[in-house]
N, C-alpha and C positions, 0 to 999 in steps of 0.2 A: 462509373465510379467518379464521385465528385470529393476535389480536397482542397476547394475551396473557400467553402462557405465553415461558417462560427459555426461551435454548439448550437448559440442559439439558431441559427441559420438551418442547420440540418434537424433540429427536431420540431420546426415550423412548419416544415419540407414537410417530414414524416408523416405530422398529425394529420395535414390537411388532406395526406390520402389514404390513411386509413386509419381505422379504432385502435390503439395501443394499449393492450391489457395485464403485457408483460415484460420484463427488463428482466436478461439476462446476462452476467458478465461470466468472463472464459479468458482462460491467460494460463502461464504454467509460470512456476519459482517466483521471482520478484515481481514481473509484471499480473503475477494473479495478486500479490497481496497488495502491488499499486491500485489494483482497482474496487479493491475491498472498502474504504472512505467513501465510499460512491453507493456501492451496496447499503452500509451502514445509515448512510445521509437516508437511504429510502425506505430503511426498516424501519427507519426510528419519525419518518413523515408522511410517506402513503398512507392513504384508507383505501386504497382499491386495487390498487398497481402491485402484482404479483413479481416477486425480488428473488432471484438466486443465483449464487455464484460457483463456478465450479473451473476445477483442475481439466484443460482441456481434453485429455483423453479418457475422462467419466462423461464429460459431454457425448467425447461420438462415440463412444461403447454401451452408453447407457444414457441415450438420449431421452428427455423428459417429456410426457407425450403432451402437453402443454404449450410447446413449440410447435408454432403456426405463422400465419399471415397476421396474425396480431401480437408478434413479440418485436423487440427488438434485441438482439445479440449486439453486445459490446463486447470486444475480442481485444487483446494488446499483446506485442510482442517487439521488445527494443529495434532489434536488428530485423525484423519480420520475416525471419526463417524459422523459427519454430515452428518442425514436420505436424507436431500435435494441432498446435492453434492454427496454423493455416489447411488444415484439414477441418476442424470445428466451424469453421467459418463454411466452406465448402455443404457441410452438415446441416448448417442453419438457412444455407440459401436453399435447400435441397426441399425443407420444411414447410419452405416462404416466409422466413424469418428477414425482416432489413437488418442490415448488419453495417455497423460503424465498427473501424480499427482504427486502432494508435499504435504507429510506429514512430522509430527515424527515418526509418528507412524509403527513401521513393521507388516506387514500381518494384516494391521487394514484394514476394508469392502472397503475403497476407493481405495485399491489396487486391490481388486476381479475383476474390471474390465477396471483396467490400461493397456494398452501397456507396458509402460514405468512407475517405480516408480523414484523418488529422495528424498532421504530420507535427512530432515533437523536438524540441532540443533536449541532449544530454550530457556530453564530452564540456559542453563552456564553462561550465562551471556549478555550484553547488546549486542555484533556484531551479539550472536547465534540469537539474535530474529530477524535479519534480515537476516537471510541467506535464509528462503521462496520469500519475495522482490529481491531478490541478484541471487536465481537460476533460478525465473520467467524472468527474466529481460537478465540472459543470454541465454537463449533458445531463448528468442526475437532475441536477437541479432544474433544468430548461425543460427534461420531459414533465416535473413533479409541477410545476408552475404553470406550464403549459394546458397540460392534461385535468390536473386535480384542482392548482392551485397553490398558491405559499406565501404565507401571509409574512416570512423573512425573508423574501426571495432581494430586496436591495441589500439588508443586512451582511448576506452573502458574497454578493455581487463590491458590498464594499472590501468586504474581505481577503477576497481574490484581487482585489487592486492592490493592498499592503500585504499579502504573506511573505511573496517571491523575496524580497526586498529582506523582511524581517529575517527568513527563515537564511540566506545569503550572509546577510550581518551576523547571524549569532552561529552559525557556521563562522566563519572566520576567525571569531572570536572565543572559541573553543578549543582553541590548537594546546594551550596550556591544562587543560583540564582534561583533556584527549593523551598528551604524552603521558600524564600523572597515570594514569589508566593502565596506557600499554605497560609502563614501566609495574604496573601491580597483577596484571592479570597474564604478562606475557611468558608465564612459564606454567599454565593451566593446562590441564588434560581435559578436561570439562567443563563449559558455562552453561548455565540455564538462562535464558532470558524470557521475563512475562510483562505484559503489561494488559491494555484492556479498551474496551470502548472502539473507537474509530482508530483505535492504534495497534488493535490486536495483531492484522496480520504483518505489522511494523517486526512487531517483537517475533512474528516467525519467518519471515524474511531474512531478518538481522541472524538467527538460528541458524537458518539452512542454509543463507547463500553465502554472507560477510563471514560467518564463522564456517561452518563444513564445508562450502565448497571452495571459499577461498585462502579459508585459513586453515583447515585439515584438523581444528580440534572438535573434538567430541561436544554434542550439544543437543538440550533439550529446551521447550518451547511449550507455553500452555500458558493459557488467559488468568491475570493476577485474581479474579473469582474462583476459578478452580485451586487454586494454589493451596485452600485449605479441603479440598476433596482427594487427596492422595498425594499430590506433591510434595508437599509439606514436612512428609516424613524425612525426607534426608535432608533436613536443613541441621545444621550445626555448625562450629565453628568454623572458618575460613573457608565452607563452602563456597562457589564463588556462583553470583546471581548478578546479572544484568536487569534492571526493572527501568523500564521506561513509564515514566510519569505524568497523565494528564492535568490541564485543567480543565474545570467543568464537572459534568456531573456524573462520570466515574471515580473523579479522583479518591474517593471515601472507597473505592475497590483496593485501588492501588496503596495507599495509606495503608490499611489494614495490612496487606502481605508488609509493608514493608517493615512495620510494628515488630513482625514475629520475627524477621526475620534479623533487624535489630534485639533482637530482643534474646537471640543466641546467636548473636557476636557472629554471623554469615560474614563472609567477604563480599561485599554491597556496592556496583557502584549505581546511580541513581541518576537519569537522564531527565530531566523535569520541564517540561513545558513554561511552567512559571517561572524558573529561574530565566528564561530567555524575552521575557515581556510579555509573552503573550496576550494576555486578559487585558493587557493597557492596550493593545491594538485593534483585538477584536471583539465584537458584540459579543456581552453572555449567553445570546439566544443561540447564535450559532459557534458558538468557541470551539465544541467538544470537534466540530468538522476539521477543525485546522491543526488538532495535535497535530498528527501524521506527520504538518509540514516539516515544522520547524524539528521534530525527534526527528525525522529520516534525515534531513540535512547536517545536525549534529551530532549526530551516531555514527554518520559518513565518515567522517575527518575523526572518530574515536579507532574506525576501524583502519583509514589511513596509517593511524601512528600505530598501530596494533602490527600491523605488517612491516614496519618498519622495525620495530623491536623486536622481529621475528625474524625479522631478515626473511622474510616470505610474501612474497610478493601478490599483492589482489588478484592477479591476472596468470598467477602459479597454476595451472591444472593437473593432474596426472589422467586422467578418463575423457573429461567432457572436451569437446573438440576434438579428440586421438585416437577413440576408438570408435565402432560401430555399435552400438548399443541401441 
C-alpha cells in the first residue's frame, strides 16, 4: 500500500503496468456521492474507458463480471470503517482489480486492501471537506489524460488550484443567506431537493445525509430533468424545494424546474453556482466539473444554521452508531 505518491503519481504507476479498460467507483451515503463528479467527468470525456458507479454492497452482492486485472476500483470512506466499503475493496482485490482509497483516516480497515491510499482533510474547515470530491476527481482526470488523452487537461488542472480557495470564500460568506433559510424552512416536515449535471449526487447527499439523517425531516431527491417526469405533480404552493443551481451546460435543466416551480408560488430556495463567481474563475470548457465545489461548501453552512434553528444538532443520531444494524 503506497500513500505517497499524487494522483498523478499513482496512475503513472498504474498504467505503466498494465492495460486499464475500466474505472470503477464504490463508496456508501456521502462519500458515494463525493465520488460521483469524478464518475460524471468520464461519462461525459472517455471514448473507451468503461465508468460505473455503485453503493458498496451492490458492488459485493452483485459484482460486475467486467471486474478484472484491468479495472481500477476507486473506493472512499471518511472515517475508513465503513463494514460495506471496506469489504468492496477486499472484493475488487479478489478480482485483480488495483484499487485506490480516500480516506482520513490512516491505517483505518479500508487501507488493508488498498493498492494505493490518499489521505484527505475534513474537520479544518469548509475547502477540507472537499478535498475527497477534489482528489476523486483528479485521478479521473490523470487516468482520462493518461490513458485516452485530454485536450483540457491544463484547463482543469488550473482549476483545482482556484476552487478550494473560492469554494472557502463563498462558504463563509453565506452565513446570512444560510440563517434567512433555516429561519423559512425550519419548521418543514418535508424538503425535496434536485438539481443535475455533476451535482446531481450533491442534491442526494444533501437529501439523505444533511436533511434525514442528520436533520430527521422527511425528504425526497431526484435530478432537476426528471422533475417534469412525475415529480412535478405535487408542486404547489409553499411546497418547500431545495434546487441547487449550475453553471454551464445543464443550467437550462435547472432553469426549466425552476420556471414551474416559480411559476406555482413553491417555497424555493435556490443555491446557484453563479451567484458565487464561479464562471469568473473557471474555464467554460471545464466549469460544469466544479459545480459540486462551491454548492457542497455552501449548502454546508445552509445546513449548519438549519440545526441551529432546529436546535438539532448535525451529529444528533438515534440508529447509526447505537444500534447493530
Amino acid at each position: 500500500m503506497n500513500s505517497k505518491l499524487s494522483p498523478k503519481e499513482i496512475v503513472k504507476e498504474i498504467v505503466s503496468n498494465k492495460e486499464v479498460k475500466s474505472i470503477v467507483f464504490v463508496g456508501c451515503g456521502a462519500s458515494k456521492a463525493d465520488l460521483y463528479p469524478a464518475k460524471y467527468f468520464l461519462d461525459q470525456n472517455a471514448n473507451q474507458l468503461r465508468v460505473s458507479h455503485f453503493t458498496a454492497n451492490e458492488f459485493n452482492y452483485a459484482t460486475p463480471r467486467s471486474v478484472d486485472e484491468h479495472t481500477v476500483v476507486i473506493s472512499a470512506s471518511l472515517g475508513g470503517t465503513t463494514p460495506e466499503t471496506v469489504q468492496a475493496n477486499a472484493v475488487a482485490k479478489e478480482k485483480g482489480a488495483t484499487v485506490i482509497s480516500l480516506t482520513r483516516s490512516v491505517d483505518s480497515p479500508l487501507t488493508k486492501d488498498a493498492d494505493y491510499v490518499i489521505y484527505h482533510r475534513f474537520s479544518e474547515n469548509y475547502a477540507a471537506k472537499l478535498e475527497k470530491t477534489g482528489f476523486c476527481l483528479q485521478l479521473a482526470v490523470e487516468l482520462l489524460n493518461q490513458i485516452e488523452g485530454y485536450a483540457d487537461y491544463d484547463k482543469m488542472m488550473a482549476g483545482f488550484s482556484k476552487i478550494y480557495d473560492l469554494s472557502q470564500v463563498s462558504a463563509e460568506n453565506a452565513r446570512l443567506q444560510a440563517k434567512q433559510f433555516a429561519e423559512r424552512f425550519k419548521d418543514e416536515k418535508v424538503i425535496y431537493v434536485m438539481s443535475s449535471g455533476a451535482t446531481h449526487e450533491v442534491a442526494y447527499s444533501s437529501s439523505i445525509c444533511l436533511l434525514m439523517e442528520m436533520q430527521w425531516i422527511n425528504s425526497g431527491t431526484f435530478h432537476a430533468g426528471e422533475f417534469f417526469h412525475g415529480p412535478f405533480e405535487i408542486t404547489d404552493k409553499n411546497v418547500p424545494f431545495i434546487l441547487l443551481m449550475n453553471d454551464g451546460r445543464t443550467r437550462a435543466i435547472d432553469a426549466r424546474a425552476l420556471t414551474f416551480l416559480d411559476r406555482f408560488d413553491a417555497k424555493t430556495e435556490v443555491v446557484d453556482a453563479l451567484d458565487w463567481g464561479l464562471s469568473a474563475e473557471i474555464d467554460k470548457e471545464v466549469l460544469d466539473y466544479f459545480n459540486p465545489f462551491v454548492i457542497t461548501a455552501v449548502f454546508r453552512v445552509y445546513a449548519e444554521e438549519l440545526a441551529k434553528a432546529r436546535q438539532h444538532p448535525l451529529t444528533k443520531r438515534r440508529y447509526m452508531w447505537k444500534l447493530e444494524y
